[in-house]
C-alpha positions as CSV (number, residue, x, y, z in Angstrom):
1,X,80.6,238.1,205.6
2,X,84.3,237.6,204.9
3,X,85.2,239.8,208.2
4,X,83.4,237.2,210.2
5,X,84.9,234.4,208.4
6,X,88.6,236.3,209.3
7,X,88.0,236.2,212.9
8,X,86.0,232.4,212.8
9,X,89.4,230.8,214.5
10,X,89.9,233.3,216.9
11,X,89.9,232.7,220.5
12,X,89.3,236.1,222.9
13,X,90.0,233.3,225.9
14,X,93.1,232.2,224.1
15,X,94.7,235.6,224.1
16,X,93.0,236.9,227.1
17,X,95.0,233.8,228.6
18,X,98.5,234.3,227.1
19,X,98.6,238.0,227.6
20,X,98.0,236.8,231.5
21,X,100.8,234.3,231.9
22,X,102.7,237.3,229.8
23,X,101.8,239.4,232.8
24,X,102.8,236.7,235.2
25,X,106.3,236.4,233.8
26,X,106.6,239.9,233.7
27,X,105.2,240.7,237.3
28,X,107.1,237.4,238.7
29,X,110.5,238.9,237.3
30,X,109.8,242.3,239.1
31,X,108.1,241.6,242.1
32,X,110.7,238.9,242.9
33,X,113.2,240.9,245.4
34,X,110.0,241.6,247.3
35,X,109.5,238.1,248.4
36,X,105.5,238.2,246.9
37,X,103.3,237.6,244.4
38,X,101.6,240.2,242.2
39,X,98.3,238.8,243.6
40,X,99.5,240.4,247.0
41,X,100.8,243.3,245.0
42,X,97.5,244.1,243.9
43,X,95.9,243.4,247.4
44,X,98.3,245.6,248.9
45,X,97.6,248.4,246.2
46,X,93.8,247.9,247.3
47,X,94.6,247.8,250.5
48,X,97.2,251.8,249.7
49,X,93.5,253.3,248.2
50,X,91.0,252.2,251.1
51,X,93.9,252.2,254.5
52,X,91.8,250.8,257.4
53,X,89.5,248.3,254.9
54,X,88.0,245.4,256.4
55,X,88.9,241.6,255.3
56,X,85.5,241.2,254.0
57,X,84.9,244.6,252.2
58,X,88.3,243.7,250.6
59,X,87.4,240.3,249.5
60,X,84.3,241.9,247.7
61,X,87.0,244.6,246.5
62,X,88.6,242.3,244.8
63,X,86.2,239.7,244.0
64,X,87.8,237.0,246.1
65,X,86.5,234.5,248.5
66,X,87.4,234.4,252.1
67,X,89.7,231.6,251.4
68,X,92.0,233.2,249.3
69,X,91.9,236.8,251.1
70,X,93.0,234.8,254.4
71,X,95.7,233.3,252.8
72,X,96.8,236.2,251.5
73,X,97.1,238.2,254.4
74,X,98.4,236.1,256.0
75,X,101.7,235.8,253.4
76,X,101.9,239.6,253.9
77,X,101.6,239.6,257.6
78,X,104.4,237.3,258.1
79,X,106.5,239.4,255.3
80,X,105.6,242.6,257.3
81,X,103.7,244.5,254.6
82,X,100.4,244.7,256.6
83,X,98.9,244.4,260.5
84,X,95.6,243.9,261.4
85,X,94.0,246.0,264.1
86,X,90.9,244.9,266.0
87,X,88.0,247.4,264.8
88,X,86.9,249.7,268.2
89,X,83.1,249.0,267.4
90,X,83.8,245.5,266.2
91,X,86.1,243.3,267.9
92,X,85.5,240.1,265.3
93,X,86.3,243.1,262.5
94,X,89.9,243.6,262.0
95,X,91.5,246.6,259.9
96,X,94.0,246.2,257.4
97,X,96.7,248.3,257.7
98,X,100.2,249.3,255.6
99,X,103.4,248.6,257.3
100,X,106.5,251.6,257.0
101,X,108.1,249.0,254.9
102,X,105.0,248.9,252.2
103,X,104.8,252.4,252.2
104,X,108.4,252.7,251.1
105,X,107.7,250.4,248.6
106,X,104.6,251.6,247.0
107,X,105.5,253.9,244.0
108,X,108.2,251.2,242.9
109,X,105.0,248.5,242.7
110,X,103.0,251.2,241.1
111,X,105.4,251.6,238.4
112,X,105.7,248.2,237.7
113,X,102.0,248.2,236.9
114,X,102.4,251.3,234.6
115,X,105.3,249.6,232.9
116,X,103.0,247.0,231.8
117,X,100.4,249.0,230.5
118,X,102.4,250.7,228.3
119,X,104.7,247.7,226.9
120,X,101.1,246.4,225.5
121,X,99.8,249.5,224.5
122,X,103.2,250.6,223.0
123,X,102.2,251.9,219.1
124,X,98.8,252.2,219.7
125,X,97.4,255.5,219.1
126,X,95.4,257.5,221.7
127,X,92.5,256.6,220.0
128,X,93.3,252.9,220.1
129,X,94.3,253.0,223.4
130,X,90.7,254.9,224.4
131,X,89.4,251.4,222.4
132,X,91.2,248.9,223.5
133,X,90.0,249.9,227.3
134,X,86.9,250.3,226.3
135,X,86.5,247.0,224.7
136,X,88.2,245.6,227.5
137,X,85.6,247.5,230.2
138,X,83.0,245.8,228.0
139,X,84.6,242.2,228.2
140,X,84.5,242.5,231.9
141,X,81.5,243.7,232.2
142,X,80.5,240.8,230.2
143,X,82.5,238.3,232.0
144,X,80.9,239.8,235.7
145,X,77.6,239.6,234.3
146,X,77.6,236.0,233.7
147,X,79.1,235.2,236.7
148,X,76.4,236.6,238.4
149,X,74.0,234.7,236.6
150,X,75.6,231.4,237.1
151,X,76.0,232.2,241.0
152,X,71.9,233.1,240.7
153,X,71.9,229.5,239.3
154,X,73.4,227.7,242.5
């Protein structure tokens, strides 16, 4: 009883939420010579795995809506990190495409993500580290799974 009692004031949300503005600071600090955000970061590392993705395969990629992948795009079309190329079979399908000048950025981005990982994970052990990402895993598995039922709901 007294371990649940320990952990009674403690908010997951809470420190789920400051180790994202954490990440924010961090990212915004490193990304910044590259004139974009790390949510286009992370769009344009989707974008390095699955080269010729279409804008609606990555919106359900990265669990955006259509809105927000637009807008996106858009911010890295006019910085010159992607182009969109009408599909063959598809003319209303475009394909995302990496420009020379993403590719010569790439590994630098990469690293920056790395970094991160290991600033939080620094002192854990490999066994905590196995943990933590397996409780994490588990949170977000949560997380999607009541998403889901709310959007069931509506």
């Amino acid at each position: 009883m007294q371990g649940k009692n320990k952990n009674k004031n403690k908010s997951t949300g809470r420190l789920i939420n400051e180790l994202s503005k954490a990440a924010h600071v961090y990212f915004k600090s490193e990304f910044g010579k590259y004139s974009i955000g790390h949510a286009q970061i992370i769009t344009l590392l989707v974008i390095a795995q699955n080269e010729g993705i279409s804008q609606h395969d990555l919106s359900k990629n990265l669990n955006l809506d259509k809105s927000s992948i637009t807008s996106q795009l858009g911010i890295l079309e006019r910085n010159g990190y992607i182009t969109r190329i009408v599909a063959e079979k598809d003319g209303r399908m475009h394909k995302i495409m990496l420009t020379d000048k993403t590719r010569e950025i790439l590994e630098p981005l990469r690293m920056v993500f790395s970094s991160w990982t290991e600033i939080l994970l620094d002192g854990f052990t490999e066994t905590e580290k196995a943990e933590s990402f397996h409780f994490l895993e588990k949170m977000q598995a949560n997380a999607q799974n009541k998403l889901e039922q709310l959007k069931k709901l509506n």
